[in-house]
Structures are given as C-alpha cells and as structure tokens.
C-alpha positions as CSV (number, residue, x, y, z in Angstrom):
1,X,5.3,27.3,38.2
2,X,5.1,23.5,37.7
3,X,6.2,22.8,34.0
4,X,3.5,21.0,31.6
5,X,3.7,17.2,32.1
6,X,4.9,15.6,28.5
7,X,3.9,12.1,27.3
8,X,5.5,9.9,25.0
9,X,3.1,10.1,22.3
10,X,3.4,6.4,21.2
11,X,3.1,5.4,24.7
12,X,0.0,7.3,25.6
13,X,-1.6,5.8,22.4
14,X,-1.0,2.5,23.3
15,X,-2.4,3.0,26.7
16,X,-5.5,4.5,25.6
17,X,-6.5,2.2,22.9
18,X,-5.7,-0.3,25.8
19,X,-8.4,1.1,27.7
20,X,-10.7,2.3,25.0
21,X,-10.5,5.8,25.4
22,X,-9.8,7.0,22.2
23,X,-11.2,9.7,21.0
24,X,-14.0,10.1,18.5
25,X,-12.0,12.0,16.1
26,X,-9.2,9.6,16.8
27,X,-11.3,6.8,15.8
28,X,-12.2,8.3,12.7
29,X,-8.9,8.9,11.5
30,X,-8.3,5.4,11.9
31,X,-11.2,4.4,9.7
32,X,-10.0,5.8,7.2
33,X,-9.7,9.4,5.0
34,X,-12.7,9.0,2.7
35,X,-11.6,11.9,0.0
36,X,-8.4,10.3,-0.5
37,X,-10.0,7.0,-1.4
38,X,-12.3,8.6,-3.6
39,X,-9.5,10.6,-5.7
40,X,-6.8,7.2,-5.5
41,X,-9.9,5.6,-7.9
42,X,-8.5,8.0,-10.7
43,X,-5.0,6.3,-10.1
44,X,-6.5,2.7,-10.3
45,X,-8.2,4.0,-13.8
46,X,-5.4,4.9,-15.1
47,X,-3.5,2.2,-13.8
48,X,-5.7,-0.6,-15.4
49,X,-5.8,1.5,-18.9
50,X,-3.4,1.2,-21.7
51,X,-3.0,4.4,-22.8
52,X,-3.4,8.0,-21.5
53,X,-7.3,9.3,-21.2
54,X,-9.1,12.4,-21.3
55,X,-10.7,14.1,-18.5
56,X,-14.1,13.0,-19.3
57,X,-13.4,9.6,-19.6
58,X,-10.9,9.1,-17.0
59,X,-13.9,10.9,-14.5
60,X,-16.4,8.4,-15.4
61,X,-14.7,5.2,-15.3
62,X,-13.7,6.2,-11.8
63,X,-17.6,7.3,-11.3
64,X,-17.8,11.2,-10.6
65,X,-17.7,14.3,-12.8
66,X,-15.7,16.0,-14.5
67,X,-14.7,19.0,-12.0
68,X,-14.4,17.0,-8.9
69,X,-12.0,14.6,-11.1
70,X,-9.9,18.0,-11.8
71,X,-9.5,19.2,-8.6
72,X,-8.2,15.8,-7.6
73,X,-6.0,15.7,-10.9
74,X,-4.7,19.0,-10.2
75,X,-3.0,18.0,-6.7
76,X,-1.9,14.8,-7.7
77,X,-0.2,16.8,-10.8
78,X,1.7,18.8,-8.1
79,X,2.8,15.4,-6.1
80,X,4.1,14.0,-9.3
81,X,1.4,11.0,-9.5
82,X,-0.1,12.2,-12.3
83,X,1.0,14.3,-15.6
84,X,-0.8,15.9,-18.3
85,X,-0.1,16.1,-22.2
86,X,0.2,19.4,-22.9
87,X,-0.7,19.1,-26.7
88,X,-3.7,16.8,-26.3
89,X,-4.9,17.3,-22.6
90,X,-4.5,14.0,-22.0
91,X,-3.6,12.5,-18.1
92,X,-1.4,9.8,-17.5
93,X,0.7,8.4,-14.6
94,X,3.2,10.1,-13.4
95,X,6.7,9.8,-12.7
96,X,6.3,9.1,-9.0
97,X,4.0,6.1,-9.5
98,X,7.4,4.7,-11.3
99,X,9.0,5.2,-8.6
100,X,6.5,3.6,-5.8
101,X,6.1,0.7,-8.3
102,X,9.8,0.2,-8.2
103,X,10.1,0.7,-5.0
104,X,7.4,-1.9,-4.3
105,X,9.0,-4.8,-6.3
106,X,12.7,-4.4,-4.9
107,X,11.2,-5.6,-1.5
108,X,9.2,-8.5,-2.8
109,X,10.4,-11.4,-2.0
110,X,8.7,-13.6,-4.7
111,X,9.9,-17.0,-3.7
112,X,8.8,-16.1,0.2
113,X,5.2,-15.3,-1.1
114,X,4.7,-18.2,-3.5
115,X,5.9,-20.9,-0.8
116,X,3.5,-19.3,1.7
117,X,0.7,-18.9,-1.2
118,X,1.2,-22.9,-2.1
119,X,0.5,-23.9,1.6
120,X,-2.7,-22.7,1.2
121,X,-3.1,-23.7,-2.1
122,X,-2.0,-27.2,-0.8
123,X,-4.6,-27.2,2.0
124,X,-7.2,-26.0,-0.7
125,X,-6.7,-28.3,-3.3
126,X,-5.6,-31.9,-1.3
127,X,-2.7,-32.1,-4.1
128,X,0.4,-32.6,-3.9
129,X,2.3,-28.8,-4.9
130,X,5.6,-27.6,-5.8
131,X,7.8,-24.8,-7.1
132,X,10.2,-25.0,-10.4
133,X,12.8,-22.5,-11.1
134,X,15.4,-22.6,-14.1
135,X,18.6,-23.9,-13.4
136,X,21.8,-24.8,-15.5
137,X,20.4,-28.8,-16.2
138,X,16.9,-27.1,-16.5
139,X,13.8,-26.7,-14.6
140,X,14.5,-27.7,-11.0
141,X,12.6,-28.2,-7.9
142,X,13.1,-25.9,-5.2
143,X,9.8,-26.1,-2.5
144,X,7.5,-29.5,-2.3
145,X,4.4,-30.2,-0.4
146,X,3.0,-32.9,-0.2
147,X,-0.8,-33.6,-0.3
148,X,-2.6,-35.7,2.8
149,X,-3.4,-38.9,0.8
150,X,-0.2,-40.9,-0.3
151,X,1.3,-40.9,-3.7
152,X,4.7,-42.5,-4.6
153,X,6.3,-39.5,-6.5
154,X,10.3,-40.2,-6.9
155,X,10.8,-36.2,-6.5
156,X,12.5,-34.5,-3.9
157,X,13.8,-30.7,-3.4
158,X,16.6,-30.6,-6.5
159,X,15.6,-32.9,-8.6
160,X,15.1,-31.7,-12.5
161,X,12.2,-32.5,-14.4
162,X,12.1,-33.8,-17.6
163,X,11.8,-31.4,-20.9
164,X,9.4,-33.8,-22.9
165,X,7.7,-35.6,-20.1
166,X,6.8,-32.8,-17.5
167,X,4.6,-30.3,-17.3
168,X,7.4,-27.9,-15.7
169,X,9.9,-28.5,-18.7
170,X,7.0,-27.8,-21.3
171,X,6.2,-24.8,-19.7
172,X,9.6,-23.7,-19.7
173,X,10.6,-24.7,-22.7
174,X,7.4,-22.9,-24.2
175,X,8.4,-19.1,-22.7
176,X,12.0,-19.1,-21.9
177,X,14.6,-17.9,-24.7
178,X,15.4,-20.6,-27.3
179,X,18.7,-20.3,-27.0
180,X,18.5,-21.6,-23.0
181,X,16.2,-24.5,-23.9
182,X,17.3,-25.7,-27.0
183,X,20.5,-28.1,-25.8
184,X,18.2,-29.4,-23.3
185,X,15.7,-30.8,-25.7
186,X,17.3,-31.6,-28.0
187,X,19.6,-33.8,-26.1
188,X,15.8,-35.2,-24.8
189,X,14.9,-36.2,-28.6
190,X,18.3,-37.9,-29.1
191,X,17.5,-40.2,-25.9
192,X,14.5,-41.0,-27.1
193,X,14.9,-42.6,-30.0
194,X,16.8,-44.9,-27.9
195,X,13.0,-45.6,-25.7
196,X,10.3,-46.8,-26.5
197,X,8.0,-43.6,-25.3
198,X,5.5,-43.7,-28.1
199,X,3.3,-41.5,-26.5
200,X,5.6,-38.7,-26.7
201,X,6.5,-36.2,-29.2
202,X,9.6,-38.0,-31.3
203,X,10.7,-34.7,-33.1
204,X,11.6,-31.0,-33.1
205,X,7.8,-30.1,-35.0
206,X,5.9,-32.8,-32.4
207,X,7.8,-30.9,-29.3
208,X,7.0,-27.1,-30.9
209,X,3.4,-28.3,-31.5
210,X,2.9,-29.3,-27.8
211,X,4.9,-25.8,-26.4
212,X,2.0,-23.9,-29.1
213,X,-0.7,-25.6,-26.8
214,X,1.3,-24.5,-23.7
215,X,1.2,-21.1,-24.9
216,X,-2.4,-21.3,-26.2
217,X,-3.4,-22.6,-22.8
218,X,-1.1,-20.4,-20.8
219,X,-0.2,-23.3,-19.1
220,X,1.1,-26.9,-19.4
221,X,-0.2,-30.1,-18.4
222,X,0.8,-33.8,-19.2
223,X,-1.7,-37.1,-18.1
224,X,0.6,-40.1,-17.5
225,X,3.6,-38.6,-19.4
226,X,6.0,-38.6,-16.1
227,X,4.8,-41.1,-14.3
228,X,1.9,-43.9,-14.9
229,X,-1.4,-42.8,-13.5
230,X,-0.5,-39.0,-12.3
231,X,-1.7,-36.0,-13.8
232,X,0.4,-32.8,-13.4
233,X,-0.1,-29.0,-14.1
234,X,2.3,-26.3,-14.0
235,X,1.5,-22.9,-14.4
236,X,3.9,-19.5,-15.4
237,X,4.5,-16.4,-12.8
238,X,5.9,-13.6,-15.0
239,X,7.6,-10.9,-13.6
240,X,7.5,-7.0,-14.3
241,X,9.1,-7.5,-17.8
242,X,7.5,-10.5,-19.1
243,X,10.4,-12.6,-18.1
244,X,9.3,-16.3,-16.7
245,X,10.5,-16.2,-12.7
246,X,8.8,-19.9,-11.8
247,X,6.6,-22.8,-12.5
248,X,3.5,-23.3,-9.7
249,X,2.8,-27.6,-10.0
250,X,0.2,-29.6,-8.7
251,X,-0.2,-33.1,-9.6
252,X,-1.8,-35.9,-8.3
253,X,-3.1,-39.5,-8.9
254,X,-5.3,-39.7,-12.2
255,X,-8.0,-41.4,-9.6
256,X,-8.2,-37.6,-7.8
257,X,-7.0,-34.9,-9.8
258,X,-9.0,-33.7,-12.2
259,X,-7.2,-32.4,-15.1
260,X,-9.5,-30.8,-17.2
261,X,-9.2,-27.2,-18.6
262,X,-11.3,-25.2,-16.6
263,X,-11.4,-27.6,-13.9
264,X,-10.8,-26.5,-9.6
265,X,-7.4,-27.3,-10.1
266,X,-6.2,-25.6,-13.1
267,X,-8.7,-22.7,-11.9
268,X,-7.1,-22.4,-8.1
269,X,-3.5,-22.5,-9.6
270,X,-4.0,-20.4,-12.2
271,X,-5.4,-17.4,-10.2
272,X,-2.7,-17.9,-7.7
273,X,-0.1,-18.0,-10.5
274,X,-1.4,-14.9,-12.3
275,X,-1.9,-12.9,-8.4
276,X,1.6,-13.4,-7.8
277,X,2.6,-12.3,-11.1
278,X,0.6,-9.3,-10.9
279,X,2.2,-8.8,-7.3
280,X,5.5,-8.8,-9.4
281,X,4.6,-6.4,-11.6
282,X,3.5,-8.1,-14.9
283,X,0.4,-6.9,-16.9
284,X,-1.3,-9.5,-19.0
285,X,-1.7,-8.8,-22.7
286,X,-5.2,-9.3,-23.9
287,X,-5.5,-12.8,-25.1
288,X,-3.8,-14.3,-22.4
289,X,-0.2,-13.6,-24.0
290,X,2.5,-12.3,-22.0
C-alpha cells in the first residue's frame, strides 16, 4: 500500500495562494471572524470607560442587547478578559487585558515610532522637526529633520535648548518634577539679569505664569524667543503613567509657519503627539490634563 503523500502545510499555502487556488472557506477565514469582532466592541467600551458598567449600558454603547452582550461576557469571563462585581453586577476588564497591555508596551520602541512618525510629519507639514528628551543639562536634541526650504537654525543632534527661550525647555519645565527643573532655571534667571532679553520672563512668578499657559495649552510655543524671526512648537508624549517621555518640535521661519492655536501645525503635531502617547499607554484626563 503506497503511504498518504504529506505536505508541509506552510509550503502548500504559499503555493496555492501563489496560484490562486484557495479555497472559499479559506478565503473567508482570512477576511476575518465576524462574531469575534462583534463581541471585542464590549472590550473597546469598557476600555474607553472610566469605571465599571452594567450590563445594560455596557450592551448598548457597544450597539446590541442585552443577551447577546451576556453570552459574549460570559466567555470572555472564562478567558480572564473580563470580570464581574459580584455585589453590584458590574463588568470590568479583566486581569488578562493587564497583562496584553503590558505585554504590548515592553515591545514598543517609542523613540523608533516617533522618528518614523516625524518623517511623515516632516513631509506633511514642510517644517523643520525634531525630538527632545531630558537629559542631565536639560532638554536635549536627539533626532532633527530638516524641512525643504532653508533656515539657518544653529541646532544640531545634542545640542540643549534653552529653559526660558525654547519651547522644548518650557514644556519641560511645565510637566517634569520640580525638583529636576528647578537648578536649571533658576541658573537661567540669574544669567539673565546679566542680558538684556526684555521680552522674557525676568522672575520665578513671570517663568511659572508662562509653564500655567503651557499646561493650559497642553503645549508650548515661543515667537522669536530663540532665535529672531522663527516660530517653534513642542508638544508632550506621556507615557503609561503620566510621566513626560519626549518633546515633538516643529519650527520654522515666522514668514511660513503659522503659529496660531488651532492652526495645521499645532493641529498635525498635536494628534501625532497625543497617538503616540496613546500607543504608550497614557489615557488623557478630561480637560486636556494628564
């Protein structure tokens, strides 16, 4: 008796998606498992609430009723994804979804997905972009890009920008820990009463007035401040636990970037800074806080 002929499942695949002979149910898998779409819509709800909900709500925020939602509840309860109070009857996340979200942030590599994100960004924009981390002299340049038309910016991978006159040190000054900052600036309101930079804040209140707009803003942007004629924003990327990881910057010649609140720029680096935030983990507060 001849013995059955075995393929190498992989390889067989391969060849027959190749040639296009898959087969209908084989196609249909690959489109996609509709019921398990449908019930993973009770995980977003729950996700995107702040507190534990109720069978009846939770089923109609994710748009079906109550006993479908249960019988979707009730497996998810067995696969840990879900949990239920047992006093109120509540549902909330379960301890698995911890464990997927954690798992999910240790392989983000946050700096590798905001210099690919700022290329684009870049490209999108025309302005000239760049990334700011902490560092032991304060907030330092660690990515550049520059934009197609040319601007004479003295700043190059390593530099450290200014507490009072840059956006990056007012944005850092405004959510890191006092304790980190403080030497830094105040070391920057010594200097200046040696300058004549009247257009900058001259004291400790001044400085804590312009970190409240910072904060208010959720962002931080100086006109002129750094250098003559060049307008700057830079805007926070929070991490799972509120912490600040980096500054996002664009600036640009007054002549062609438009600075205004609300603006293409400020609304383009904002939504990247608050995507790669959420892809870190961080939930905003209402209000804009963090």
């Amino acid at each position: 008796m001849t013995a059955p002929e075995h393929h190498n499942e992989s390889e067989t695949d391969i060849e027959r998606e190749k040639d296009g002979s898959a087969a209908p149910d084989e196609e249909k898998t690959r489109s996609g498992i509709q019921s398990i779409e449908v019930g993973f819509r009770l995980i977003e709800v729950l996700t995107e609430a702040s507190n534990a909900m109720m069978l009846r709500d939770l089923a109609h925020s994710a748009g079906m009723n109550p006993a479908k939602a249960h019988r979707y509840l009730v497996s998810f309860q067995r696969l840990g994804l879900i949990v239920q109070d047992p006093v109120s009857g509540r549902y909330d996340l379960g301890p698995f979804t911890l464990r997927m979200g954690l798992a999910h942030l240790a392989r983000i590599d946050a700096f590798k997905a905001a210099r690919f994100a700022m290329s684009e960004l870049r490209d999108a924009i025309d302005q000239t972009v760049g990334l700011a981390v902490w560092g032991n002299q304060g907030p330092t340049v660690v990515h550049w890009l520059d934009s197609t038309f040319p601007m004479r910016v003295p700043l190059r991978l390593g530099d450290v920008m200014p507490m009072l006159e840059s956006a990056a040190g007012r944005l850092f000054a405004a959510y890191l820990p006092e304790r980190q900052t403080a030497p830094l600036i105040d070391a920057a309101l010594t200097a200046l009463q040696h300058a004549s930079r009247h257009h900058l804040p001259a004291t400790r209140a001044e400085y804590e007035a312009v970190l409240d707009d910072v904060r208010a803003h959720r962002a931080a942007r100086v006109e002129g401040t750094v250098l003559p004629s060049v307008n700057a924003f830079c805007m926070p990327v929070f991490d799972a636990t509120g912490q600040l990881v980096m500054g996002l910057m664009a600036l640009g010649p007054e002549s062609r970037f438009d600075a205004r609140w609300g603006g293409p720029i400020d609304t383009a680096l904002r939504t990247l800074a608050q995507n790669l935030s959420a892809d870190l983990g961080h939930a905003q507060a209402p209000g804009g806080k963090r």
